[in-house]
mmCIF file of the N, C-alpha and C atoms, coordinates in Angstrom:
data_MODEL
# 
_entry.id   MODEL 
# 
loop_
_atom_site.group_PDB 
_atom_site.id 
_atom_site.type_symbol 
_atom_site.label_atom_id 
_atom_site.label_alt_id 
_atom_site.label_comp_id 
_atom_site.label_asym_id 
_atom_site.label_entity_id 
_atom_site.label_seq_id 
_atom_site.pdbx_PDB_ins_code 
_atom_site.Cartn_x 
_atom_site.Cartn_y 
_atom_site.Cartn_z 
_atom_site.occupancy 
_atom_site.B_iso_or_equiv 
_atom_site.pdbx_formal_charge 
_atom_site.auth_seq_id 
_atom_site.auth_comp_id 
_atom_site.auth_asym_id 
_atom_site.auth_atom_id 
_atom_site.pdbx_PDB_model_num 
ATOM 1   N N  . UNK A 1 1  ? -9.874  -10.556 -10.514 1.00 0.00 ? 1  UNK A N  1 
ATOM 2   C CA . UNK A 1 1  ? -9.311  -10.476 -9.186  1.00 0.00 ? 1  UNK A CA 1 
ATOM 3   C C  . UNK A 1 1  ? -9.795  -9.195  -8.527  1.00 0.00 ? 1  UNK A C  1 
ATOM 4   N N  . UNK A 1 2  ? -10.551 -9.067  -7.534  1.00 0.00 ? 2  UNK A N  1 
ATOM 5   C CA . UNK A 1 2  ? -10.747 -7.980  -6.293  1.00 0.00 ? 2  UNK A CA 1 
ATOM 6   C C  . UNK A 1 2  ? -9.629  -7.283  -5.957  1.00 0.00 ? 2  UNK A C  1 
ATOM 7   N N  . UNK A 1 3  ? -10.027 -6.180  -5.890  1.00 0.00 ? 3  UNK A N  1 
ATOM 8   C CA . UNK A 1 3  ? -8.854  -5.179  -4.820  1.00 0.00 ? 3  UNK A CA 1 
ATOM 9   C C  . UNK A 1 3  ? -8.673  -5.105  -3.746  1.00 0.00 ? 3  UNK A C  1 
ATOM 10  N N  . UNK A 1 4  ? -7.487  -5.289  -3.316  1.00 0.00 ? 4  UNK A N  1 
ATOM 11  C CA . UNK A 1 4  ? -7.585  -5.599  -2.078  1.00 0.00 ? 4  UNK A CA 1 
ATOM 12  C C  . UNK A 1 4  ? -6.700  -4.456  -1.208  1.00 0.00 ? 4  UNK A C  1 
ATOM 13  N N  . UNK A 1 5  ? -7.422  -3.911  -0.340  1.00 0.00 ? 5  UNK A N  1 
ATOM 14  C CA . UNK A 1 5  ? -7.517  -2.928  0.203   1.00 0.00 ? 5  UNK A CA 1 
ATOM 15  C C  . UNK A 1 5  ? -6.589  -2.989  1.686   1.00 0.00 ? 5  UNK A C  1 
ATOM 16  N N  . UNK A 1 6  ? -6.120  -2.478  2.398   1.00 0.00 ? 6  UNK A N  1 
ATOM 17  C CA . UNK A 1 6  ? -5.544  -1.961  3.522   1.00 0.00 ? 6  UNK A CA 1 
ATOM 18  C C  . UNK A 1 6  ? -5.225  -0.650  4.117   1.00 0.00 ? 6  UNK A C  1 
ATOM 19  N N  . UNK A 1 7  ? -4.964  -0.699  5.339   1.00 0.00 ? 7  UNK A N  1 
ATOM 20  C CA . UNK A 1 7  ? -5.129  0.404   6.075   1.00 0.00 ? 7  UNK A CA 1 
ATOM 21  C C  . UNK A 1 7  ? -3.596  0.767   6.747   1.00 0.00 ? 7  UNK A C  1 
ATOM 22  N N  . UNK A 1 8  ? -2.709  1.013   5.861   1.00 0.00 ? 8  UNK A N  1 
ATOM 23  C CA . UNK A 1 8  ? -0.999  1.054   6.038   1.00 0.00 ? 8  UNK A CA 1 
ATOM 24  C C  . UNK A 1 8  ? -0.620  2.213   6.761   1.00 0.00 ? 8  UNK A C  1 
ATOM 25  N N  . UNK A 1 9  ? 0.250   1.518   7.669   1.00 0.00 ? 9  UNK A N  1 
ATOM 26  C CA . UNK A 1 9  ? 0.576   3.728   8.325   1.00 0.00 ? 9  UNK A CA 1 
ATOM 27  C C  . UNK A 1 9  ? 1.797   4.199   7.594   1.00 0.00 ? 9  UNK A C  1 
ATOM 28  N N  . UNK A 1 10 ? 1.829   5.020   6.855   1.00 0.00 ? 10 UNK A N  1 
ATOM 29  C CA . UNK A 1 10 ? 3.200   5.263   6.175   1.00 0.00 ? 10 UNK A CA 1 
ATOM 30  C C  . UNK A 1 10 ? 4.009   6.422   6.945   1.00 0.00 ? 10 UNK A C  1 
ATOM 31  N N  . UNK A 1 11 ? 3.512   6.805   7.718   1.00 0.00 ? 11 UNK A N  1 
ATOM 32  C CA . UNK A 1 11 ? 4.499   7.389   9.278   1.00 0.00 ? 11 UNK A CA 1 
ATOM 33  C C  . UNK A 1 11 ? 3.595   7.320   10.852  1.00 0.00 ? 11 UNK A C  1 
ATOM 34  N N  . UNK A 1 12 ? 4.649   7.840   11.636  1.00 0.00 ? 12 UNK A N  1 
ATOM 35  C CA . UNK A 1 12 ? 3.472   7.961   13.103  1.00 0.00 ? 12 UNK A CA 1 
ATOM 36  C C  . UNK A 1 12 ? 2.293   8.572   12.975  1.00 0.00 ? 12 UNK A C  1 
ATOM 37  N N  . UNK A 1 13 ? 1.523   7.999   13.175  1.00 0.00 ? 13 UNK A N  1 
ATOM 38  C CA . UNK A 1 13 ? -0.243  9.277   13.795  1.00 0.00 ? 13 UNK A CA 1 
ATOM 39  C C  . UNK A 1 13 ? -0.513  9.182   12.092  1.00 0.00 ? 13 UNK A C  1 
ATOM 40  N N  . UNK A 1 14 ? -0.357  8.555   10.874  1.00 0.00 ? 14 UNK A N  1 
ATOM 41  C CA . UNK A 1 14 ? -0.880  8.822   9.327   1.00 0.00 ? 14 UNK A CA 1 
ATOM 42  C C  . UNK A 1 14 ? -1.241  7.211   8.723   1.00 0.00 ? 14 UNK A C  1 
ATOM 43  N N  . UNK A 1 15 ? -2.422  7.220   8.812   1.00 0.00 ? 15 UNK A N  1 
ATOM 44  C CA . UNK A 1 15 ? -2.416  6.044   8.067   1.00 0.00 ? 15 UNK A CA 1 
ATOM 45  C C  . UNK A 1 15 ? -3.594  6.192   7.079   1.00 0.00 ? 15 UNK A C  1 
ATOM 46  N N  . UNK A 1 16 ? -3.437  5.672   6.052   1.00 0.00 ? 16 UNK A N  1 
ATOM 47  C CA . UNK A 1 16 ? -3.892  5.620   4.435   1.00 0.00 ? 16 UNK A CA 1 
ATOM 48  C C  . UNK A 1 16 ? -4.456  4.004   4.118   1.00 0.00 ? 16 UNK A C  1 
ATOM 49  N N  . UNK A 1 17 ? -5.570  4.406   3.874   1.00 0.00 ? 17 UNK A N  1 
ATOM 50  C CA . UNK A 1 17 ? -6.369  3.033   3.503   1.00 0.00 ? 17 UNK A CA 1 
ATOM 51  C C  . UNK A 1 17 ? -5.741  2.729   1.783   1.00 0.00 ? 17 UNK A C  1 
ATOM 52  N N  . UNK A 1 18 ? -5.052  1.576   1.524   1.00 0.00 ? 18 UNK A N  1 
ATOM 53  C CA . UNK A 1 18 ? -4.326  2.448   -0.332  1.00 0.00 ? 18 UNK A CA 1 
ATOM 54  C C  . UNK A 1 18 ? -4.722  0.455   -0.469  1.00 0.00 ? 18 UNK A C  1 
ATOM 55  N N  . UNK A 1 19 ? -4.586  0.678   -1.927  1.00 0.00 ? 19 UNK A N  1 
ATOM 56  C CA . UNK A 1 19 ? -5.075  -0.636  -2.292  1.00 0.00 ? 19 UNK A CA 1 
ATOM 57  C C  . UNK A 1 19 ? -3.658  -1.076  -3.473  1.00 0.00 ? 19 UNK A C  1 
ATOM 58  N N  . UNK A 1 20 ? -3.556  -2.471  -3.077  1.00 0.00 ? 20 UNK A N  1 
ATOM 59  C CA . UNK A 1 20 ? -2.469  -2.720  -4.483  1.00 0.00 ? 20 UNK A CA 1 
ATOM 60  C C  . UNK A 1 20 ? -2.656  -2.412  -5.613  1.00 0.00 ? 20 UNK A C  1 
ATOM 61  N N  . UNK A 1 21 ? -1.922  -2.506  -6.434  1.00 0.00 ? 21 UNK A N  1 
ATOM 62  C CA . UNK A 1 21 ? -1.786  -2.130  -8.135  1.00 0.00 ? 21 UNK A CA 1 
ATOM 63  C C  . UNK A 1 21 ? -1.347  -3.666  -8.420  1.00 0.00 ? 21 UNK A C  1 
ATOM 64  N N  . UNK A 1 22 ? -2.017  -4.032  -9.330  1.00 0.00 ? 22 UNK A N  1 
ATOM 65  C CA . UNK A 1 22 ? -1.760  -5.343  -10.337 1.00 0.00 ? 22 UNK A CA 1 
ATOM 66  C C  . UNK A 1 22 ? -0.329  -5.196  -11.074 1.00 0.00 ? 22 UNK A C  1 
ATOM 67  N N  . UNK A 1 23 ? 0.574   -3.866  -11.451 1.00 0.00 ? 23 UNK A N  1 
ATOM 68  C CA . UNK A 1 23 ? 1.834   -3.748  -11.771 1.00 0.00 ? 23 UNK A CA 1 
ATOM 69  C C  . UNK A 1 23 ? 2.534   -3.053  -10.577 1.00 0.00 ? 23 UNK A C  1 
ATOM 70  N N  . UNK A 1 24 ? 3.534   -4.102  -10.393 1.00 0.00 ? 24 UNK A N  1 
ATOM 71  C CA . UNK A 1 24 ? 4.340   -4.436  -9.159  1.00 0.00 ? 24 UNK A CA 1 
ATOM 72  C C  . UNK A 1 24 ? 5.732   -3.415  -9.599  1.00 0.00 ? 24 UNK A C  1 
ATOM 73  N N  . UNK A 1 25 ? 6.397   -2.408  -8.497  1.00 0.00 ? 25 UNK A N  1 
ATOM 74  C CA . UNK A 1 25 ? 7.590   -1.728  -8.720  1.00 0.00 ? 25 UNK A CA 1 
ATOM 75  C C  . UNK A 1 25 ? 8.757   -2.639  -8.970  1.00 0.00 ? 25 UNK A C  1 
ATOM 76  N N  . UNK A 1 26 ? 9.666   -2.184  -9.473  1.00 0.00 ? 26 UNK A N  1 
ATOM 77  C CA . UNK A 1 26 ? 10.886  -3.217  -9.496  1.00 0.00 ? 26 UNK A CA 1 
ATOM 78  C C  . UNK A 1 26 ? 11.773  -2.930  -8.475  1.00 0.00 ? 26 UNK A C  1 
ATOM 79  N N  . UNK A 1 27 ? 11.567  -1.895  -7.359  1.00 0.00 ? 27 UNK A N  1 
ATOM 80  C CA . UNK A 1 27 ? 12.379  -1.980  -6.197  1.00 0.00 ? 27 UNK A CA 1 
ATOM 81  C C  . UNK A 1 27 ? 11.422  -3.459  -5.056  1.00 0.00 ? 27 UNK A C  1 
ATOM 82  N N  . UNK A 1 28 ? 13.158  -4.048  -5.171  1.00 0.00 ? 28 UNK A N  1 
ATOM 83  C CA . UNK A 1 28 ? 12.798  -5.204  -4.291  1.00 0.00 ? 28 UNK A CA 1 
ATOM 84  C C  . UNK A 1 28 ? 12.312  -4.852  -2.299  1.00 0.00 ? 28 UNK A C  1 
ATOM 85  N N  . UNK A 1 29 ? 11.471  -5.828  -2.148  1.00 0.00 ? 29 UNK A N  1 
ATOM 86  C CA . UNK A 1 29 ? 10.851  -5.279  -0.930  1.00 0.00 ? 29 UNK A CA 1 
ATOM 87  C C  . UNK A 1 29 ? 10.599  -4.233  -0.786  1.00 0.00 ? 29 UNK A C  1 
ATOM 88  N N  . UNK A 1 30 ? 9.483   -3.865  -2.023  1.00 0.00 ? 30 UNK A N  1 
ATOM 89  C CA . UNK A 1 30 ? 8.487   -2.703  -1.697  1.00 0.00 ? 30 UNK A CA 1 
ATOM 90  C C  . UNK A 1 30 ? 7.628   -3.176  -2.456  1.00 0.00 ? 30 UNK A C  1 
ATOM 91  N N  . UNK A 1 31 ? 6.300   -2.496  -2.562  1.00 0.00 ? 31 UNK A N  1 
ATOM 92  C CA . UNK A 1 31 ? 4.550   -2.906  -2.848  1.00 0.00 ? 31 UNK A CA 1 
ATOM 93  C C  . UNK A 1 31 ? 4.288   -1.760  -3.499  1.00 0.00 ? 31 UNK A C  1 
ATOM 94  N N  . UNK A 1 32 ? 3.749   -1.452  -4.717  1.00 0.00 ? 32 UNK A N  1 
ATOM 95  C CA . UNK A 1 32 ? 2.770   -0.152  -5.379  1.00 0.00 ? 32 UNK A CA 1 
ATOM 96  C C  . UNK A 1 32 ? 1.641   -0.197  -5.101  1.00 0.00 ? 32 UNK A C  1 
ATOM 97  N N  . UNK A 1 33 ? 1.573   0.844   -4.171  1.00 0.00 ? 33 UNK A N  1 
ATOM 98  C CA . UNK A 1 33 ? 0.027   0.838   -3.572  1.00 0.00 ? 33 UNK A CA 1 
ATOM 99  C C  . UNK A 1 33 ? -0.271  2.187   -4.469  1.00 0.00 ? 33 UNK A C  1 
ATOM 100 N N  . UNK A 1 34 ? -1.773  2.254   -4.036  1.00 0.00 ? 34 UNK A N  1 
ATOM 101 C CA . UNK A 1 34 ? -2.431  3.723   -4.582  1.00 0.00 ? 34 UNK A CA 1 
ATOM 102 C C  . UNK A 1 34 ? -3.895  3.888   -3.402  1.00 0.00 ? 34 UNK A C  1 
ATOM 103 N N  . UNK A 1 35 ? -3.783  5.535   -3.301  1.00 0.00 ? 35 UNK A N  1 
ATOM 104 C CA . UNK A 1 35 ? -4.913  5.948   -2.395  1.00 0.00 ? 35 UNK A CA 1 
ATOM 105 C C  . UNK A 1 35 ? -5.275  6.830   -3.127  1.00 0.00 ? 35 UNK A C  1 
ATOM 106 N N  . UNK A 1 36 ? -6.554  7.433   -2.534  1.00 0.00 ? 36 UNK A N  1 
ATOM 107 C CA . UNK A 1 36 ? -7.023  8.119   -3.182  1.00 0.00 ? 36 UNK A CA 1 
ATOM 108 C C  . UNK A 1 36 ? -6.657  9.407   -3.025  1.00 0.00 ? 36 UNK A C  1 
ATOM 109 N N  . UNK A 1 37 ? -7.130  10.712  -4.167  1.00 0.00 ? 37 UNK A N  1 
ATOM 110 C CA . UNK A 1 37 ? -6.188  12.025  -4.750  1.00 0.00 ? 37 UNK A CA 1 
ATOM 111 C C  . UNK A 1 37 ? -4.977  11.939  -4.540  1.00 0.00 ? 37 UNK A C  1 
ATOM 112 N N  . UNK A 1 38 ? -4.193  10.500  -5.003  1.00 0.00 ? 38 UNK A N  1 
ATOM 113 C CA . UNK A 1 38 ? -2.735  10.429  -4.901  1.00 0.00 ? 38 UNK A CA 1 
ATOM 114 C C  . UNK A 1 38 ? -2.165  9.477   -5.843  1.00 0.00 ? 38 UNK A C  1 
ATOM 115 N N  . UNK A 1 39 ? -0.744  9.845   -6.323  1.00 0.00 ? 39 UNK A N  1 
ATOM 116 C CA . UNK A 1 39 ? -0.584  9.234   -6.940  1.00 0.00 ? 39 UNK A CA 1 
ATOM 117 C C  . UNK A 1 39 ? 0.151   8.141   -6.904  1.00 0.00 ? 39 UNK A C  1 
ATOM 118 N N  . UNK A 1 40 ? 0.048   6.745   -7.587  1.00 0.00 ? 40 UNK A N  1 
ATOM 119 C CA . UNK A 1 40 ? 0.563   5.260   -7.482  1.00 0.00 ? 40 UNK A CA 1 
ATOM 120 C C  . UNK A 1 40 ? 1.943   5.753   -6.733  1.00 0.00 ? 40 UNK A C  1 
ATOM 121 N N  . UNK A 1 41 ? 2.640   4.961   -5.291  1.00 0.00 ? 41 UNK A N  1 
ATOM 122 C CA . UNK A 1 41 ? 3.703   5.230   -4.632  1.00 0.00 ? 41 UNK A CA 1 
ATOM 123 C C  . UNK A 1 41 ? 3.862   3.831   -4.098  1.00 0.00 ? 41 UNK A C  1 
ATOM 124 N N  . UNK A 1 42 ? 5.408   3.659   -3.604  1.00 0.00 ? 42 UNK A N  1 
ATOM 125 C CA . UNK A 1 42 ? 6.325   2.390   -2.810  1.00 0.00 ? 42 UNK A CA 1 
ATOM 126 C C  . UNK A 1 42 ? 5.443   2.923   -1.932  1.00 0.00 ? 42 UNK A C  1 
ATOM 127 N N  . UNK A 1 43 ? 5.237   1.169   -0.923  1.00 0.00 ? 43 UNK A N  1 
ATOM 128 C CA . UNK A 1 43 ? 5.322   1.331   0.605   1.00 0.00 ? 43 UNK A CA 1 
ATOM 129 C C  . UNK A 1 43 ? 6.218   -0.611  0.901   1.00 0.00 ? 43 UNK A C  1 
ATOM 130 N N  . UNK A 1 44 ? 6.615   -0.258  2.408   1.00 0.00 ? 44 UNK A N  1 
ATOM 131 C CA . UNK A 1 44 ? 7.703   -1.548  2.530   1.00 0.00 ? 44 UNK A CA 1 
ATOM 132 C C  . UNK A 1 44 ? 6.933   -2.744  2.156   1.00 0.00 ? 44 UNK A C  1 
ATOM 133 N N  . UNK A 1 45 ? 7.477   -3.981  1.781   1.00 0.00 ? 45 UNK A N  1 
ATOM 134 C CA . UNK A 1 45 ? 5.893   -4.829  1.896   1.00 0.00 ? 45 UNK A CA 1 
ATOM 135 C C  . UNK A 1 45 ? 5.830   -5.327  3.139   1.00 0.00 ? 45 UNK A C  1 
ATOM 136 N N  . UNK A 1 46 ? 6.835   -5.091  3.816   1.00 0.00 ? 46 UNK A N  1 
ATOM 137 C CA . UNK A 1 46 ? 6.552   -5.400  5.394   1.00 0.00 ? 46 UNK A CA 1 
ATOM 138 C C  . UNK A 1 46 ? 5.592   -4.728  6.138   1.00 0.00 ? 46 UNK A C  1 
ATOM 139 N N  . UNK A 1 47 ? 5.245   -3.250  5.854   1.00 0.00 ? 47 UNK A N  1 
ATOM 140 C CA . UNK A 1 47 ? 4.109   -2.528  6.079   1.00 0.00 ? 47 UNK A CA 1 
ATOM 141 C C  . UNK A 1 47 ? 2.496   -2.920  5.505   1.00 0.00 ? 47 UNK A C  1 
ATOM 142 N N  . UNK A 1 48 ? 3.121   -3.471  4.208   1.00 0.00 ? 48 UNK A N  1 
ATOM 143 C CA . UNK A 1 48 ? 1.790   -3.717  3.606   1.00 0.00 ? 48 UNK A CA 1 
ATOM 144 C C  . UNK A 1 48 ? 1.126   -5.183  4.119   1.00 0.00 ? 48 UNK A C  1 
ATOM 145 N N  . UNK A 1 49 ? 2.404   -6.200  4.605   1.00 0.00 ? 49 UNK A N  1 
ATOM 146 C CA . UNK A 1 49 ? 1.575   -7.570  5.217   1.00 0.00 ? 49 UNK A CA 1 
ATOM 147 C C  . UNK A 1 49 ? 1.460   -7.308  6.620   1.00 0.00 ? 49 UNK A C  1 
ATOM 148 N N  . UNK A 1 50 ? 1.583   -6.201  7.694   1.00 0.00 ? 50 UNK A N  1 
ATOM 149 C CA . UNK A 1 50 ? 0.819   -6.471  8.657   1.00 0.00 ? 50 UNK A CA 1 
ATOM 150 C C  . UNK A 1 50 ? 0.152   -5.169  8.800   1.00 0.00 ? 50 UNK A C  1 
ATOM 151 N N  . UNK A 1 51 ? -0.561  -4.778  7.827   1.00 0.00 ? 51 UNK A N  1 
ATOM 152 C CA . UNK A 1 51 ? -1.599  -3.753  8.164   1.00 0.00 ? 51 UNK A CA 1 
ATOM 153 C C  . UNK A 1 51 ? -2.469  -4.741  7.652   1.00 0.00 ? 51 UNK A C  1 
ATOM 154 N N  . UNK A 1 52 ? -3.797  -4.010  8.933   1.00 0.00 ? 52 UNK A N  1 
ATOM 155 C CA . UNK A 1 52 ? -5.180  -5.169  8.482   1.00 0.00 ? 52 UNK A CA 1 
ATOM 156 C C  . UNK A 1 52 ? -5.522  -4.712  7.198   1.00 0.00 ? 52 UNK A C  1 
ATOM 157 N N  . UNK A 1 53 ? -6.297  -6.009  6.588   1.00 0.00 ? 53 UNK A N  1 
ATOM 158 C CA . UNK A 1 53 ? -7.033  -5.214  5.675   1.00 0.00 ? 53 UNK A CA 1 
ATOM 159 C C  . UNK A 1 53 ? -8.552  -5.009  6.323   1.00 0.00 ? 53 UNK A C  1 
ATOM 160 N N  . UNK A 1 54 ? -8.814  -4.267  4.903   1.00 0.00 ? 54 UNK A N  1 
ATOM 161 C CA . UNK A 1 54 ? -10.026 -3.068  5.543   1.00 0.00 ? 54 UNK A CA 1 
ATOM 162 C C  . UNK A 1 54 ? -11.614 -3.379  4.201   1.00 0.00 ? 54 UNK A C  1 
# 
């Protein structure tokens, strides 16, 4: 399976191109993304299905 990549804003004026993780958090309605020099973090998955991907 490919990585699949997006371009998420995780506040105003900041957005982070971060790609899923194949192991999923156990907080419900959230996504483990990872970007780069950072480490694996939640974002909403409502953020994560309408940021384009990239």
């Amino acid at each position: 399976m490919a990585s699949e990549y997006r371009s998420v804003t995780v506040a105003p004026g900041h957005t982070l191109r971060v790609r899923k993780l194949p192991k999923q958090t156990d907080r419900p309605g959230f996504v483990r993304v990872e970007a780069r020099h950072r480490p694996p973090f939640d974002v909403k998955a409502s953020l994560w299905n309408e940021a384009p991907i990239v």
